[in-house]
C-alpha positions as CSV (number, residue, x, y, z in Angstrom):
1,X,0.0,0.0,0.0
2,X,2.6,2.0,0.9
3,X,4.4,1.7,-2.4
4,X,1.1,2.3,-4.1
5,X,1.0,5.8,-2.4
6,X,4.2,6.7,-3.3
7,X,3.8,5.9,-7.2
8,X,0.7,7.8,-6.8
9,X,2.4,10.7,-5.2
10,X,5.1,10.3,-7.6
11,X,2.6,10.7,-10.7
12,X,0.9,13.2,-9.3
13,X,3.8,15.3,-8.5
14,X,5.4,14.5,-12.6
15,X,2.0,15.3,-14.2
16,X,1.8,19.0,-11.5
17,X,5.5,19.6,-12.7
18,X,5.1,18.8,-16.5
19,X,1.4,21.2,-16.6
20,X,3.5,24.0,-15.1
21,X,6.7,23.2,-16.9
22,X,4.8,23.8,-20.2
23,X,3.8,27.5,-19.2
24,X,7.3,28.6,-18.1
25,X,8.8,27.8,-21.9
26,X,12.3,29.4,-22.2
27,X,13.2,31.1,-25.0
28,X,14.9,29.3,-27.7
29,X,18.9,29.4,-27.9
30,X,19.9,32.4,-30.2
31,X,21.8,30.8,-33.3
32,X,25.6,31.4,-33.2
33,X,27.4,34.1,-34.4
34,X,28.1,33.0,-38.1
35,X,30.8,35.7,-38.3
36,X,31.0,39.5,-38.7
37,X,28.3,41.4,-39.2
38,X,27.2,42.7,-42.9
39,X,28.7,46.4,-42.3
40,X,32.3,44.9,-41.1
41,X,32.4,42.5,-44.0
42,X,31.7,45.0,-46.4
43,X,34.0,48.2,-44.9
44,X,36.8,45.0,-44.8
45,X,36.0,44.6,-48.6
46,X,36.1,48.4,-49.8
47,X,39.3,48.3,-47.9
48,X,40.7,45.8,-49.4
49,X,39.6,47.1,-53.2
50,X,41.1,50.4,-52.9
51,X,44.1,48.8,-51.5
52,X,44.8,47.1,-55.0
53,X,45.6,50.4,-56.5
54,X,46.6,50.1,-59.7
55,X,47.5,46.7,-61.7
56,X,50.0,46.5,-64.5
57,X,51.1,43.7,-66.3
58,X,52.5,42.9,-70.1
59,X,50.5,40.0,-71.9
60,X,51.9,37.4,-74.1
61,X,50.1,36.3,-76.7
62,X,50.1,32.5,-78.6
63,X,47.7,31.6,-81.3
64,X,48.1,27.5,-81.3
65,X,46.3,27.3,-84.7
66,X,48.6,29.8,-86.8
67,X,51.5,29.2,-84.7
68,X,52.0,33.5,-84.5
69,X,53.2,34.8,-81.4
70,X,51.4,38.5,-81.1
71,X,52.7,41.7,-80.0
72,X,53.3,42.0,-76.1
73,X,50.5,44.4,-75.0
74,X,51.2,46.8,-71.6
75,X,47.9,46.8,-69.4
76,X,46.5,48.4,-66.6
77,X,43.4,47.8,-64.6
78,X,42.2,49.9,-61.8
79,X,39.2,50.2,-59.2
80,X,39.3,53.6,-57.6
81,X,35.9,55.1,-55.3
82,X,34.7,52.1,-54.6
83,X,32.0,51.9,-51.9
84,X,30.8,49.0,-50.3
85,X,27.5,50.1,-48.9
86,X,26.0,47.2,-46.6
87,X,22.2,49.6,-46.3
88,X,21.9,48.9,-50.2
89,X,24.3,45.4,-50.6
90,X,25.7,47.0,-53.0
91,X,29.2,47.1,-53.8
92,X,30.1,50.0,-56.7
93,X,33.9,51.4,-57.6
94,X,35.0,53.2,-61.4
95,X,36.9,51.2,-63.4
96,X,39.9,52.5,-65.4
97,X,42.0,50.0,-67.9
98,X,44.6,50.9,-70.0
99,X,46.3,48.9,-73.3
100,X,49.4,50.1,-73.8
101,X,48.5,53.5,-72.5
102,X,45.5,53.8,-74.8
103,X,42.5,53.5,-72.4
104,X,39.9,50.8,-73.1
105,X,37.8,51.1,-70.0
106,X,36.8,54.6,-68.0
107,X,33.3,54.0,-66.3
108,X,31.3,53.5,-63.0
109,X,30.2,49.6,-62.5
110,X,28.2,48.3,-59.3
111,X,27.2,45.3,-58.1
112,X,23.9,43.9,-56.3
113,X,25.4,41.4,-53.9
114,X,21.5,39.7,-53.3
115,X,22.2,38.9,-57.7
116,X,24.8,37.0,-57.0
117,X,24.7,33.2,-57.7
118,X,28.3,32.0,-57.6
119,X,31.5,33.2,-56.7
120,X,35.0,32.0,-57.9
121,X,38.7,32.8,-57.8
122,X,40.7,32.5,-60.9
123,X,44.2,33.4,-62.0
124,X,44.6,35.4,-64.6
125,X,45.7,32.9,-67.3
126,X,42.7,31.1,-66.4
127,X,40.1,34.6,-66.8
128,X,42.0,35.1,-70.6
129,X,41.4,31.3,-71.3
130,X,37.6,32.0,-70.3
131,X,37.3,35.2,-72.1
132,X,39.0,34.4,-75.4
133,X,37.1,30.8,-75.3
134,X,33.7,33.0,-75.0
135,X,35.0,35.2,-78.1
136,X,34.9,32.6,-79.7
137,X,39.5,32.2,-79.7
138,X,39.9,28.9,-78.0
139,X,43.2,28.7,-79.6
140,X,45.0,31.7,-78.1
141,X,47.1,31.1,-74.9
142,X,47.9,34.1,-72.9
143,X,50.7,34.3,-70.5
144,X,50.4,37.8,-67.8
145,X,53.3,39.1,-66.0
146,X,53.3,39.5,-63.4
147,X,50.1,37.6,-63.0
148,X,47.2,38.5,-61.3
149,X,44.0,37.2,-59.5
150,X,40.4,37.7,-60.1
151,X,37.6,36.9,-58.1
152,X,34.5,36.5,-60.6
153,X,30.8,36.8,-59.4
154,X,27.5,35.4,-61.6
155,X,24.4,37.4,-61.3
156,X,21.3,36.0,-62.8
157,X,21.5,36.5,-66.5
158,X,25.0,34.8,-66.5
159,X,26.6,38.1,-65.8
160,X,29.9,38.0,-64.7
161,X,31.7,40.8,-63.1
162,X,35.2,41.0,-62.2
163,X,37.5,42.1,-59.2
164,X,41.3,41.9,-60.0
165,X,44.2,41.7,-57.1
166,X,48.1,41.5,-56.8
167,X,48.0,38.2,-54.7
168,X,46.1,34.7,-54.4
169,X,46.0,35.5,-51.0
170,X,44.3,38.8,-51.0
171,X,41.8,38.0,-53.7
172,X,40.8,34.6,-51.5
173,X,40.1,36.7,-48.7
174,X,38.1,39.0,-50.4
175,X,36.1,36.0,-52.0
176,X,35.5,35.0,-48.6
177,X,34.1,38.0,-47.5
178,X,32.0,38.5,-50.6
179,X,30.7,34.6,-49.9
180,X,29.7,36.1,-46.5
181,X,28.3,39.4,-48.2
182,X,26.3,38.0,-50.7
183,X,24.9,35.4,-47.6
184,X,23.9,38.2,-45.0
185,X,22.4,39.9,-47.8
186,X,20.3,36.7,-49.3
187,X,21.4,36.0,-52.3
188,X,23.5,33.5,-53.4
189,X,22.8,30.4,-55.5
190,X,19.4,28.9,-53.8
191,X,19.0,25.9,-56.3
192,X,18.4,22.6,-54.0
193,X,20.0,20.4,-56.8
C-alpha cells in the first residue's frame, strides 16, 4: 500500500511539474554568431579594393592554330571610389583600364550582392582562357606578368563581373568576405540540386 502511495504521489507530482513546466517555456537558444556582421564585412571589402591600386602587367600572346606569337601588350586595370554600402548590398567602384596607354575602359560599375549566384577565384591565365574561349579564340594562350587574381561573381542572367588583385592570397580573402556578403544579404545560388 505504501508503495502504491508513493507511485501515486510520484505521478501526481510529474504530471503538477510537467502542466507547469509547459507555461514557463524558455526562449529558444539564439543561433551562433556566423561571423561578422554585414557592415564589417563589407568596410573589410572596400578596404581591401582600394588597397589594390593600380594593376600593371605585359601579356603574351600564342595563337596554337597559326602558330603566331602577337605583340606584347602593356595593361592596366584599376578600381578607384569604390564603396561597399552594406544599407543597399551594393558594392560600386569606377573602373579604369589601360592597353598600352590607350584607355579601353573609364566607367562606373556596381554590383547587387543579393544577384549574386556563384563566386569564384581564378588566376589570370585562367580569366584570358575563359574570355578568349567566349569570343569565340579557344586557340589563343595568354601568359600575364606578373600575374594576377580575379575573383568572378555570376548574377542572374550569367553576368559576370570581375574584381582583380596582386595576390592569391588577397583576392581569396576578399572572396570569402564576398561569400559572406552575398549570404547576410540573401542571395547566393538557392537551387536545391
Amino acid at each position: 500500500m505504501k508503495t502504491l502511495r508513493f507511485a501515486v504521489a510520484a505521478f501526481v507530482l510529474t504530471a503538477f511539474s510537467a502542466a507547469f513546466a509547459q507555461t514557463a517555456v524558455a526562449q529558444p537558444p539564439q543561433p551562433a554568431d556566423n561571423g561578422p556582421s554585414l557592415a564589417v564585412t563589407m568596410q573589410f571589402i572596400q578596404a581591401k579594393m582600394s588597397e589594390q591600386g593600380k594593376i600593371n602587367y605585359a601579356v603574351y600572346t600564342h595563337d596554337n592554330a597559326s602558330g603566331e606569337d602577337w605583340p606584347v601588350y602593356q595593361i592596366s586595370i584599376e578600381a578607384t571610389n569604390v564603396i561597399a554600402d552594406s544599407a543597399t548590398c551594393r558594392i560600386s567602384w569606377h573602373k579604369v583600364t589601360t592597353n598600352n596607354g590607350k584607355v579601353g575602359i573609364n566607367r562606373d560599375l556596381s554590383l547587387d550582392l543579393r544577384n549574386v549566384l556563384n563566386l569564384e577565384v581564378r588566376t589570370s591565365a585562367q580569366e584570358a582562357k575563359k574570355e578568349d574561349t567566349a569570343n569565340g579564340h579557344p586557340a589563343l594562350d595568354k601568359r600575364q606578368d606578373p600575374p594576377y587574381f580575379v575573383v568572378t561573381t555570376q548574377s542572374s542572367g550569367n553576368v559576370e563581373t570581375p574584381f582583380f588583385f596582386l595576390t592569391e592570397e588577397m583576392a581569396n580573402r576578399v572572396a570569402k568576405a564576398m561569400v559572406h556578403a552575398v549570404e547576410l544579404c540573401g542571395g547566393g545560388n538557392k537551387d536545391p540540386f
